[in-house]
One Martini backbone bead per residue (centre of mass of N, CA, C, O) as a GRO file, in nm:
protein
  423
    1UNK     BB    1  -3.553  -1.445   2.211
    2UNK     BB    2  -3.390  -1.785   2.148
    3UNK     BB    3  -3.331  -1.913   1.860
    4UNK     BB    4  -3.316  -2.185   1.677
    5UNK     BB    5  -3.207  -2.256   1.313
    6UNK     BB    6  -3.101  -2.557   1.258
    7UNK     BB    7  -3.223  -2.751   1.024
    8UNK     BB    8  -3.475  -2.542   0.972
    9UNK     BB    9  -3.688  -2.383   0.874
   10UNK     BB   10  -3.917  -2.159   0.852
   11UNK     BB   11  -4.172  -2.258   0.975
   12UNK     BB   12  -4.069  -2.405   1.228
   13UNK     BB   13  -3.963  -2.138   1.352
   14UNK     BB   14  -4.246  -1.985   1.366
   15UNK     BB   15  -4.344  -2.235   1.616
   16UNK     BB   16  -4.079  -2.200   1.777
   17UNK     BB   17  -4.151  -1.938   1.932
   18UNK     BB   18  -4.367  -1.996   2.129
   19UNK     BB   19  -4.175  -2.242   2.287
   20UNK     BB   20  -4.016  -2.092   2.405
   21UNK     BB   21  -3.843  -1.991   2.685
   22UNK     BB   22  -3.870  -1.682   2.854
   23UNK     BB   23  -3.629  -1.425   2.935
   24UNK     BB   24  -3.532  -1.193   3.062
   25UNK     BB   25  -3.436  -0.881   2.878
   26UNK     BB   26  -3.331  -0.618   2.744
   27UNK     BB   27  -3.320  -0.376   2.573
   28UNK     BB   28  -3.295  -0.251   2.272
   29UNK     BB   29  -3.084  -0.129   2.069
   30UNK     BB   30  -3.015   0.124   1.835
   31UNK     BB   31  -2.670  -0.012   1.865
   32UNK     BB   32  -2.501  -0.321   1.896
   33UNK     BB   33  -2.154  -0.180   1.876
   34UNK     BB   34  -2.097  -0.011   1.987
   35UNK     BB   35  -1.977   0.171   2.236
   36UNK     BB   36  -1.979   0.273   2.525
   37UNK     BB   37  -2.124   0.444   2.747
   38UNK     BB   38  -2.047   0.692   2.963
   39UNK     BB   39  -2.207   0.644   3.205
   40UNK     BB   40  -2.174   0.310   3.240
   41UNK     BB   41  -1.804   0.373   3.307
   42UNK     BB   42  -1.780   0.632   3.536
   43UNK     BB   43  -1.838   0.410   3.760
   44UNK     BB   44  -1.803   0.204   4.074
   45UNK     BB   45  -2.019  -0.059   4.102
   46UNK     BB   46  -1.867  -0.286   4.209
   47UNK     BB   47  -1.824  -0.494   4.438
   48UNK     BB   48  -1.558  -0.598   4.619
   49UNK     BB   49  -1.702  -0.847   4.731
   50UNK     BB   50  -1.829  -1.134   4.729
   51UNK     BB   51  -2.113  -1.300   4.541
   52UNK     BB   52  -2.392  -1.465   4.546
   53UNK     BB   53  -2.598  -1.725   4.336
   54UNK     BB   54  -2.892  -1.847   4.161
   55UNK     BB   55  -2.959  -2.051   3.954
   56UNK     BB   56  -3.148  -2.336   3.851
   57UNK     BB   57  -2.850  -2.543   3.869
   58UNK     BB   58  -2.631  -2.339   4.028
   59UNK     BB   59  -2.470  -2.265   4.270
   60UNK     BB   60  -2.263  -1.898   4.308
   61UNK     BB   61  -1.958  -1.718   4.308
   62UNK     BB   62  -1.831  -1.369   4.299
   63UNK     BB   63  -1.494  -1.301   4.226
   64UNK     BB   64  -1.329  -0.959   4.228
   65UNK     BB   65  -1.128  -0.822   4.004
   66UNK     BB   66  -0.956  -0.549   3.991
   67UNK     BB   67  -0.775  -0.306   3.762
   68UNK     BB   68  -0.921  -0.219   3.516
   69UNK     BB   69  -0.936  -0.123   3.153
   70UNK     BB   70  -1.094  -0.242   2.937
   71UNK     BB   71  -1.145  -0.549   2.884
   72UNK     BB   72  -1.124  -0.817   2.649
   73UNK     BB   73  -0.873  -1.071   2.709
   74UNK     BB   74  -0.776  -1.390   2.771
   75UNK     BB   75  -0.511  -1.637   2.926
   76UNK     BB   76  -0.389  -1.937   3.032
   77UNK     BB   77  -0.146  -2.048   3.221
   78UNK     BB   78   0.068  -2.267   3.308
   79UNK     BB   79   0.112  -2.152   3.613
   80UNK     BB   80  -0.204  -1.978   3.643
   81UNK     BB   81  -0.201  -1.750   3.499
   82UNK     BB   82  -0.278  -1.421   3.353
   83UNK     BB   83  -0.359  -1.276   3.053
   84UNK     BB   84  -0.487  -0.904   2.978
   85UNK     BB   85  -0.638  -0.725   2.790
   86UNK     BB   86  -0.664  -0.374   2.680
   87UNK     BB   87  -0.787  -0.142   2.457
   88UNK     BB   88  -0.579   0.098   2.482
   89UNK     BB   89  -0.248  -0.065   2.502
   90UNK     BB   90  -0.264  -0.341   2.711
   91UNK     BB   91  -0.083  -0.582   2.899
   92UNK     BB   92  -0.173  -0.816   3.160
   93UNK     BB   93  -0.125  -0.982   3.511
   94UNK     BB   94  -0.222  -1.243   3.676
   95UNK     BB   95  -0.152  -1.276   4.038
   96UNK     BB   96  -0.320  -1.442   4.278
   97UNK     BB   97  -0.538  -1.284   4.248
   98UNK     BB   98  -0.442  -1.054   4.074
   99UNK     BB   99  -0.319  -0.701   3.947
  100UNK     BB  100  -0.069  -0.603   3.799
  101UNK     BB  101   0.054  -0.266   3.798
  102UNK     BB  102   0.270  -0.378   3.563
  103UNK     BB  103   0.264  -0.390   3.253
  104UNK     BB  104   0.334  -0.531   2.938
  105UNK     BB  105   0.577  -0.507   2.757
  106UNK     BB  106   0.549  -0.432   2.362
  107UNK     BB  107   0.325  -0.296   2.235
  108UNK     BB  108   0.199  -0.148   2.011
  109UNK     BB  109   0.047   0.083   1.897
  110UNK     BB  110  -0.308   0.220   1.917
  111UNK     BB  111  -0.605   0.276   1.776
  112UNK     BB  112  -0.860   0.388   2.085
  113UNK     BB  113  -1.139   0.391   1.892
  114UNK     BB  114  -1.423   0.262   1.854
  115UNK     BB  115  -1.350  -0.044   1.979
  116UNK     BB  116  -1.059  -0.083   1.952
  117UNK     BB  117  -0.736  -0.154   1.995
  118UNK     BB  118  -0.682  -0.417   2.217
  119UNK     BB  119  -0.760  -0.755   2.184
  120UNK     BB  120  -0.718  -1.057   2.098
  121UNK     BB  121  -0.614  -1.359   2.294
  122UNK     BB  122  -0.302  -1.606   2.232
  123UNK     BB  123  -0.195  -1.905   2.268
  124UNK     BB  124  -0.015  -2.130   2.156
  125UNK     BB  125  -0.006  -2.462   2.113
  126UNK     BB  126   0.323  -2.438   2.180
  127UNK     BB  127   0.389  -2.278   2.477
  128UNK     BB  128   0.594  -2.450   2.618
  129UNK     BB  129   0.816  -2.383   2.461
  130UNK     BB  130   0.776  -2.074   2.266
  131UNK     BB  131   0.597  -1.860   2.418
  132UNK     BB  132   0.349  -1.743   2.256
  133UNK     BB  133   0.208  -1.461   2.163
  134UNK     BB  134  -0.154  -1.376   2.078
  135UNK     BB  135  -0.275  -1.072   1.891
  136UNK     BB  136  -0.522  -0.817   1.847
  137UNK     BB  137  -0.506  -0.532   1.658
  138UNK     BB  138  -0.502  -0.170   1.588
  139UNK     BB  139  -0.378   0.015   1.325
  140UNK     BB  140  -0.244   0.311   1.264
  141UNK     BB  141  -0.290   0.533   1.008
  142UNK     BB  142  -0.082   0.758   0.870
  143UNK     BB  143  -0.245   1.068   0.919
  144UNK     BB  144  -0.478   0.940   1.105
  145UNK     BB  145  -0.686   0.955   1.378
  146UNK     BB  146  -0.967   0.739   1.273
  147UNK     BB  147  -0.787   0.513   1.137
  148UNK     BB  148  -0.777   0.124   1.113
  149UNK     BB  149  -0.612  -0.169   1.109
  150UNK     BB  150  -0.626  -0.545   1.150
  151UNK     BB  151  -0.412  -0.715   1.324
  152UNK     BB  152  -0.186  -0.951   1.368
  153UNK     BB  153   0.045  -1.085   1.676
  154UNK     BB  154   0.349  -1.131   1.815
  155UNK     BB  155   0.489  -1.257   2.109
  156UNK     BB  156   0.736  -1.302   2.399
  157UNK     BB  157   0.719  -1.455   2.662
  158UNK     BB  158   0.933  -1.402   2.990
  159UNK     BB  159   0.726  -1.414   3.244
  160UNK     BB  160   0.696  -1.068   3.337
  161UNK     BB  161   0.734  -0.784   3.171
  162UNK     BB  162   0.759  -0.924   2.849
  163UNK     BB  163   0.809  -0.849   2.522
  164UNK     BB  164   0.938  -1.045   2.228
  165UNK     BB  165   0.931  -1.021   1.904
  166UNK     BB  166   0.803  -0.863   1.796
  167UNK     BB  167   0.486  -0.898   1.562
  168UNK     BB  168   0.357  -0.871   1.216
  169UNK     BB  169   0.178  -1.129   1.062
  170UNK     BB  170  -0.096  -0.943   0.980
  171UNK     BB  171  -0.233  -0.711   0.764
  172UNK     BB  172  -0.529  -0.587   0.721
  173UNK     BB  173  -0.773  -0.548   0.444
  174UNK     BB  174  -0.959  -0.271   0.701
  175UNK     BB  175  -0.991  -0.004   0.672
  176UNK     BB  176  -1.125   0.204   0.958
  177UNK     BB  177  -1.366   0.485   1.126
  178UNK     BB  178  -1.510   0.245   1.351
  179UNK     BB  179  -1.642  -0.004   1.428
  180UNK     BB  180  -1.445  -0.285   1.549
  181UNK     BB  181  -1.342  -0.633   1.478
  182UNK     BB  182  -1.099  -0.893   1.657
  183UNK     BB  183  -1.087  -1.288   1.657
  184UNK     BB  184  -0.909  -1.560   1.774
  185UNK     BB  185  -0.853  -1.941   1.669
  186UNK     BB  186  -0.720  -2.224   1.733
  187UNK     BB  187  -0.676  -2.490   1.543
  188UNK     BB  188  -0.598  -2.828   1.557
  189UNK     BB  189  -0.353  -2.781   1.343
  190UNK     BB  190  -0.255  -2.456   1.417
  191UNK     BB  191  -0.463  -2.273   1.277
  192UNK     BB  192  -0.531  -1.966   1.204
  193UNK     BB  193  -0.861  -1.753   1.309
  194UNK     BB  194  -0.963  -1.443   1.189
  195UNK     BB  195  -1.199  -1.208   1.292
  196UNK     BB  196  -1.345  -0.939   1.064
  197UNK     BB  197  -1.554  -0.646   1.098
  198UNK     BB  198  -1.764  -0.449   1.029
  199UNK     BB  199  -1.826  -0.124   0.993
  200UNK     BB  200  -2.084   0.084   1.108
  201UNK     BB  201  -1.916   0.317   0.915
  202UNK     BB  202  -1.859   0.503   0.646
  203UNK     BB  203  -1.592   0.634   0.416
  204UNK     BB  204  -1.378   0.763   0.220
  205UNK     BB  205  -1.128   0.492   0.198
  206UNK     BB  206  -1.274   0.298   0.333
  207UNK     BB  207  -1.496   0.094   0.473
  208UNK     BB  208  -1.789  -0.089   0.465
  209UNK     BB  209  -2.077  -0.207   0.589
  210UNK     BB  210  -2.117  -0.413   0.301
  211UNK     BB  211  -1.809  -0.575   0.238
  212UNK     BB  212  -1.865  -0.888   0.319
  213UNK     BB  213  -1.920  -0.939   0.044
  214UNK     BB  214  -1.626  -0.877  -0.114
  215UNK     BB  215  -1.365  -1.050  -0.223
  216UNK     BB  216  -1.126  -0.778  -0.177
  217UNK     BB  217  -1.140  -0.824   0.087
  218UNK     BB  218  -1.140  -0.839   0.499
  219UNK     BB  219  -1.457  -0.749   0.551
  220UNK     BB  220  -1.637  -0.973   0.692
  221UNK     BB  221  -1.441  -1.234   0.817
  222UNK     BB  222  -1.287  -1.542   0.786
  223UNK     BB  223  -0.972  -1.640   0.843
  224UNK     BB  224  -0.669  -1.833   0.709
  225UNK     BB  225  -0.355  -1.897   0.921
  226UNK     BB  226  -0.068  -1.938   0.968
  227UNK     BB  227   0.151  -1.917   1.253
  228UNK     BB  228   0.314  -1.714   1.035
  229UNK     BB  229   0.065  -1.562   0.856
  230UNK     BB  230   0.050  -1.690   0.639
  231UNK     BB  231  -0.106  -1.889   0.354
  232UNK     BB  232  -0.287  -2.131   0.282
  233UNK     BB  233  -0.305  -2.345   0.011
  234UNK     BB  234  -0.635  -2.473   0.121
  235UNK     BB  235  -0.786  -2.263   0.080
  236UNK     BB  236  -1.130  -2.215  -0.039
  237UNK     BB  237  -0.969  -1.936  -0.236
  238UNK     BB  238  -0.743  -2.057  -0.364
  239UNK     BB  239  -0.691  -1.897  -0.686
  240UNK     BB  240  -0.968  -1.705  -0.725
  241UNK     BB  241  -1.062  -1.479  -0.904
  242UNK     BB  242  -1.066  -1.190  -0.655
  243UNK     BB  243  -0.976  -1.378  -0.395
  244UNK     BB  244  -0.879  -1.369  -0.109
  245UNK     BB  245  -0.676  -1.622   0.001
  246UNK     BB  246  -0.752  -1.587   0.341
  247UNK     BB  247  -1.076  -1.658   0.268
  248UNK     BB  248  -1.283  -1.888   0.440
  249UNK     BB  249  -1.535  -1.683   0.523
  250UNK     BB  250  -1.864  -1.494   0.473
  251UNK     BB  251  -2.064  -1.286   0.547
  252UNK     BB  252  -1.999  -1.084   0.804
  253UNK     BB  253  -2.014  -0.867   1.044
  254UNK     BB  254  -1.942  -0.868   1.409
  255UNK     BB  255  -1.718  -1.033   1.581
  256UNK     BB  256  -1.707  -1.175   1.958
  257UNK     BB  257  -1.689  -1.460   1.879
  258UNK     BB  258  -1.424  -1.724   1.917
  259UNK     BB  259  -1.443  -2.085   1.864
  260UNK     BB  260  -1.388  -2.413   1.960
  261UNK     BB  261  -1.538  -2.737   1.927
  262UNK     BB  262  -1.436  -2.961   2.214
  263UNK     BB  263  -1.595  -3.185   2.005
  264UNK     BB  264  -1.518  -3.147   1.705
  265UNK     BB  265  -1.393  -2.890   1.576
  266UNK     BB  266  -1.578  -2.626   1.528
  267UNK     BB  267  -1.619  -2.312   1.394
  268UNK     BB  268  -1.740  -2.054   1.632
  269UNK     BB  269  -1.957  -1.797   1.588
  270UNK     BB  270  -2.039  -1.428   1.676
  271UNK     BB  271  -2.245  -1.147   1.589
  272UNK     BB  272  -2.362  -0.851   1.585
  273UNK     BB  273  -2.688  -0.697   1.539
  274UNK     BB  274  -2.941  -0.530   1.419
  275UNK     BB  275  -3.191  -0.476   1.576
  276UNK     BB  276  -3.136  -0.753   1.595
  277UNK     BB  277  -2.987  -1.061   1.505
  278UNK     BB  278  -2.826  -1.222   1.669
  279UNK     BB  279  -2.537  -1.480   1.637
  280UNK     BB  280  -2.493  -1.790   1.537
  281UNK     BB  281  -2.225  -1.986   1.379
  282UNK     BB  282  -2.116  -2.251   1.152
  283UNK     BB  283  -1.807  -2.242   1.054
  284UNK     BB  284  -1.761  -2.321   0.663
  285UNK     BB  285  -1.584  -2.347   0.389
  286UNK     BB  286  -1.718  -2.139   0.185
  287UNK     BB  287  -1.886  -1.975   0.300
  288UNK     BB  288  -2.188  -1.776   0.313
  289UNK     BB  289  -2.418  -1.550   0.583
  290UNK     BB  290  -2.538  -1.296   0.453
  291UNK     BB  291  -2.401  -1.043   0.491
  292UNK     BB  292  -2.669  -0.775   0.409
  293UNK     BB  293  -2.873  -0.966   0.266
  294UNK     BB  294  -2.945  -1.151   0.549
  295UNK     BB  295  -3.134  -1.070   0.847
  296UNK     BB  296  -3.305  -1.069   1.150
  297UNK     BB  297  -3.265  -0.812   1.158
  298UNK     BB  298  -3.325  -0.460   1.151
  299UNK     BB  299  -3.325  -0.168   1.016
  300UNK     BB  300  -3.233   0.160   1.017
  301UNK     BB  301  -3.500   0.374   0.968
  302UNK     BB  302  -3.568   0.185   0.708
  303UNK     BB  303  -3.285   0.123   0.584
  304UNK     BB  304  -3.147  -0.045   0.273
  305UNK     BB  305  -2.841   0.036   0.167
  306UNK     BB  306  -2.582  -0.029   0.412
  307UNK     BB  307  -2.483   0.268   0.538
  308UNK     BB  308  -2.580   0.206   0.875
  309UNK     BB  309  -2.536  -0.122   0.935
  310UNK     BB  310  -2.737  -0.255   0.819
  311UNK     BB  311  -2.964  -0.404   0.564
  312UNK     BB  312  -3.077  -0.467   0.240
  313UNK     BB  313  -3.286  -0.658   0.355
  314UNK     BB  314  -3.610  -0.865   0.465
  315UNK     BB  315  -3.462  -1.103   0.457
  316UNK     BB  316  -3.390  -1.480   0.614
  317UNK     BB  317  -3.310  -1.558   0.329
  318UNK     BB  318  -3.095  -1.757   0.078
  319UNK     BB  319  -2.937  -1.877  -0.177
  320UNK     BB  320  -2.610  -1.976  -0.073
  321UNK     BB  321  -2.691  -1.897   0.237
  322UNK     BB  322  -2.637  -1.900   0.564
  323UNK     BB  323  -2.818  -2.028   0.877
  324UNK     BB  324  -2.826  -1.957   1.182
  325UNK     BB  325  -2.825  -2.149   1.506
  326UNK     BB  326  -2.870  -1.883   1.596
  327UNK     BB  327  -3.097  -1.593   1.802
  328UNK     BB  328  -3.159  -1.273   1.859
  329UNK     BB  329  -3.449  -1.165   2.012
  330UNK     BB  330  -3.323  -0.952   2.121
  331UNK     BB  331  -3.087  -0.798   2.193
  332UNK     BB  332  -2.747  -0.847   2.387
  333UNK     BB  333  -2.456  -0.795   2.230
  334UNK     BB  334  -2.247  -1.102   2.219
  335UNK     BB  335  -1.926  -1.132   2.425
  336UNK     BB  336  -1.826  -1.391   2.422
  337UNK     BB  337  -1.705  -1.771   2.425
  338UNK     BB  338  -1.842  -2.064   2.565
  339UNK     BB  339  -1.755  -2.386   2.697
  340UNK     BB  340  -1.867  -2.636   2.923
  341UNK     BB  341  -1.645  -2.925   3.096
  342UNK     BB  342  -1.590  -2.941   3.339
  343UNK     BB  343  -1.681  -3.045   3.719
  344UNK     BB  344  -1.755  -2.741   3.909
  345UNK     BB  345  -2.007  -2.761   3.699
  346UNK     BB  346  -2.230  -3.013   3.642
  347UNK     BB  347  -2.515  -2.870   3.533
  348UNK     BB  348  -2.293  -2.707   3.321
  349UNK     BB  349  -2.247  -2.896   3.108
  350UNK     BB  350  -2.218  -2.837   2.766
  351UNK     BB  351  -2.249  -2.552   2.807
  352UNK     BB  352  -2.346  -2.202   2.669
  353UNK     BB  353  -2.139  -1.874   2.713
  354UNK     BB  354  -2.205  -1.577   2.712
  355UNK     BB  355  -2.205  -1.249   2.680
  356UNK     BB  356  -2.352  -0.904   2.758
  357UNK     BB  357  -2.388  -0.535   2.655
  358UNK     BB  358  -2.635  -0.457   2.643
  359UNK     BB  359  -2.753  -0.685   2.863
  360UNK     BB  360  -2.592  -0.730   3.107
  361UNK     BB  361  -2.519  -1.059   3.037
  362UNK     BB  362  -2.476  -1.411   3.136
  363UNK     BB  363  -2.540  -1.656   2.899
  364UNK     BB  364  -2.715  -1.961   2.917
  365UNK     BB  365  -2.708  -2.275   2.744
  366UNK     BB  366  -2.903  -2.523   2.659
  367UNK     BB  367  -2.877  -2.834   2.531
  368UNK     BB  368  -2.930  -3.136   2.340
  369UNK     BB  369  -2.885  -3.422   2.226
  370UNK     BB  370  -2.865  -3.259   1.944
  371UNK     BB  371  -2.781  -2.982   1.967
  372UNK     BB  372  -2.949  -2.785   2.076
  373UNK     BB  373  -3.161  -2.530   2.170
  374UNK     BB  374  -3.368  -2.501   2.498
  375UNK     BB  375  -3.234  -2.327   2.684
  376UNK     BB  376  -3.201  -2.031   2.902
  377UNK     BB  377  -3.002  -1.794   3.158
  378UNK     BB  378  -2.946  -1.541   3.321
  379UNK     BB  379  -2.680  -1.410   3.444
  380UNK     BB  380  -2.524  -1.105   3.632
  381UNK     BB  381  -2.784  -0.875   3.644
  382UNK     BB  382  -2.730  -0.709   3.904
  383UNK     BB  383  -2.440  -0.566   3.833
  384UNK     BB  384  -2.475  -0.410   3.542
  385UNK     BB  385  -2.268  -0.548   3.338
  386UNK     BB  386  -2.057  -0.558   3.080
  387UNK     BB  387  -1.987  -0.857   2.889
  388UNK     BB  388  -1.687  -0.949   2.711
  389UNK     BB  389  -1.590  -1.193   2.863
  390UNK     BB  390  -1.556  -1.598   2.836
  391UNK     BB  391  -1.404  -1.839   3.029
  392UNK     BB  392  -1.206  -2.138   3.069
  393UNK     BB  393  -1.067  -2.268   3.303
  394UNK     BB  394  -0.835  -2.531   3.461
  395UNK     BB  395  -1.019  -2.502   3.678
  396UNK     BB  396  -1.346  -2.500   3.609
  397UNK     BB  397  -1.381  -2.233   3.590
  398UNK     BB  398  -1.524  -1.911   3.565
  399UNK     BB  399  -1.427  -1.623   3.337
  400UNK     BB  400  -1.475  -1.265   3.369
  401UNK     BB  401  -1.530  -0.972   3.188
  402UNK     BB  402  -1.570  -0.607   3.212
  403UNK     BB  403  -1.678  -0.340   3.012
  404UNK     BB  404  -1.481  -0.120   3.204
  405UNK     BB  405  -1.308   0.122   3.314
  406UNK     BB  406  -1.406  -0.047   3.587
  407UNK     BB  407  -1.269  -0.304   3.536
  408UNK     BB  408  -1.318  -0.695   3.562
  409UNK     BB  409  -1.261  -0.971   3.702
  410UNK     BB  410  -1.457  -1.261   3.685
  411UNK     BB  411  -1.478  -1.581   3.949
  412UNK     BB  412  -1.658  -1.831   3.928
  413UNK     BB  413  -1.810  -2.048   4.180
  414UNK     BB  414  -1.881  -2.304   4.348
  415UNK     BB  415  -2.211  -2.396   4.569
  416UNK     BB  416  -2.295  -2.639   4.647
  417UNK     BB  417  -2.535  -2.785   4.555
  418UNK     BB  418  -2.706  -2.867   4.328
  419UNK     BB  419  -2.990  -2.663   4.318
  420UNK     BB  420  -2.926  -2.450   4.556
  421UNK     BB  421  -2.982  -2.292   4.842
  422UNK     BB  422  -2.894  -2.015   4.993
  423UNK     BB  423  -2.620  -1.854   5.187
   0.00000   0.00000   0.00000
């Protein structure tokens, strides 16, 4: 089921559980951050051509863009090309509907192991003069082989296979050992929000899943910093003792949407709990999100210590602590987060689409007149794809990312008239 939980108590939502649309869902995952599984994309299960679907409210066509490993994130130029990061730590370009088969040179090394690697891509706010590409990765600390903690980086692109001025603009303070993730939004005054999840499991010596809590790291943290990686005068926590002044709001898991909405300007993030309990939040300035003190997910195994990236409790309130927007029960694991505002889909404006990974389904949200969510609808569930990122093109498509070793772009066409059917 599909939770709407802001502004309700928690007796109204537990009558408005029964009260809610079901729609088709994957099965609960073990651990809903997990990497890949193996078998999931040892090989090539994606039609090569074209194909329909039908909404409930827009027919559409999928066209595949093949030609990726494990792509993570996209950004639209503004001549219509795409860059697209690849998580090995590669960053490709599309022209034409096609995968430039020649990487773009810069990358720094990273670290490509659970989870990790080169992960979110921003083009700043003045692209159009500046050329910076704004991008996180996973830094390996030296001498060790499975150990990195997420840096924010930018570099110039030349326009066609290079970055140049490459740098790293902030590394945090976020050293872990197993999957984690890092996800970038330009706010519209300039400033970059960067979200740092916590660790799956900890180890001496790194971050640990439970540290989300702690001002004194930026684990489980959702940042703020000037588009020069400095730290702004103004932030929430900034001069108080104890807490990293980067830090914007806590008490974050694994963030794997983090995107601007497009007519309020506020920062919405999503992220992945541990066997249900995925969340969107409404992240305001010093807020704490309460993880890993409450949670609509449940512990792994019954354990309540936070070693094994559970709860540590069975609440799902607590004062001074924000309860999110919305809740998936079961997980969908939800990675990519989009608005849809565009004109090629009538039906699905104002609709918000994640993507899900163990769910394997971009999943349309629908609002109504006071922003609440009311319906939900499952769709590319035939393809089987792990689906990580979801974006509005310039030209009002939608364009997906499959999280597949033999990854594709997928292109969402309108067909026919709205809630339109056949061939």
């Amino acid at each position: 089921h599909l939770l709407p939980l802001k502004r309700l108590s928690a007796s109204i939502v537990a009558l408005t559980l029964g009260l809610l649309v079901p729609v088709t869902s994957a099965q609960p995952a073990p651990q809903a951050g997990d990497p890949p599984q193996p078998g999931a994309s040892a090989k090539d299960t994606l039609a090569d051509g074209p194909q329909v679907f039908i909404s409930t409210a827009q027919k559409f066509r999928m066209v595949p863009i093949k030609g990726l490993d494990r792509p993570f994130s996209l950004v639209f130029l503004p001549d219509g090309d795409m860059l697209i990061t690849e998580r090995v730590g590669r960053l490709r370009i599309v022209k034409n509907g096609l995968v430039d088969p020649q990487p773009i040179s810069g990358i720094p090394p990273v670290l490509d192991l659970r989870l990790k690697g080169l992960q979110d891509l921003a083009l700043h706010p003045r692209y159009a003069e500046n050329k910076l590409v704004y991008f996180t990765y996973y830094k390996p600390r030296p001498g060790e082989k499975d150990v990195a903690t997420a840096v924010l980086a930018r570099g110039r692109f030349d326009g066609n296979h290079a970055l140049t001025d490459v740098r790293d603009l902030f590394v945090s303070d976020a050293w872990c050992a197993s999957p984690s993730a890092a996800r970038i939004a330009f706010a519209r005054d300039g400033k970059i929000f960067l979200a740092i999840g916590v660790p799956i499991r900890g180890r001496a010596g790194t971050a640990q899943p439970d540290d989300s809590q702690l001002p004194g790291n930026d684990v489980g943290k959702v940042l703020r910093l000037n588009d020069d990686g400095t730290i702004p005068s103004d932030n929430p926590f900034a001069g108080k003792p104890g807490y990293k002044p980067e830090i914007y709001a806590l008490g974050i898991r694994n963030s794997l949407g983090l995107v601007i909405h497009p007519q309020t300007g506020e920062l919405w993030e999503h992220e992945n709990g541990p066997m249900g309990g995925d969340e969107i939040n409404i992240i305001k300035p010093g807020r704490n999100y309460g993880w890993p003190i409450i949670s609509y997910g449940r512990a792994y195994n019954g354990d309540l210590t936070g070693d094994t990236s559970g709860p540590t409790s069975e609440q799902h309130q607590m004062p001074g602590m924000e309860e999110p927007f919305l809740i998936w029960v079961p997980s969908i694991a939800p990675s990519g987060l989009a608005f849809y505002t565009g004109e090629q889909f009538p039906a699905w404006k104002g609709n918000i689409f994640v993507g899900g990974m163990r769910g394997m389904v971009l999943q349309r949200i629908v609002l109504n007149a006071k922003g609440m969510p009311i319906l939900r609808e499952n769709l590319l569930t035939e393809i089987k794809q792990r689906i990580r990122d979801v974006r509005q093109g310039p030209d009002g498509l939608l364009y997906v990312l499959t999280d597949e070793t033999k990854g594709a772009l997928l292109r969402l066409e309108p067909v026919g008239g709205e809630g339109s059917s056949g061939k």
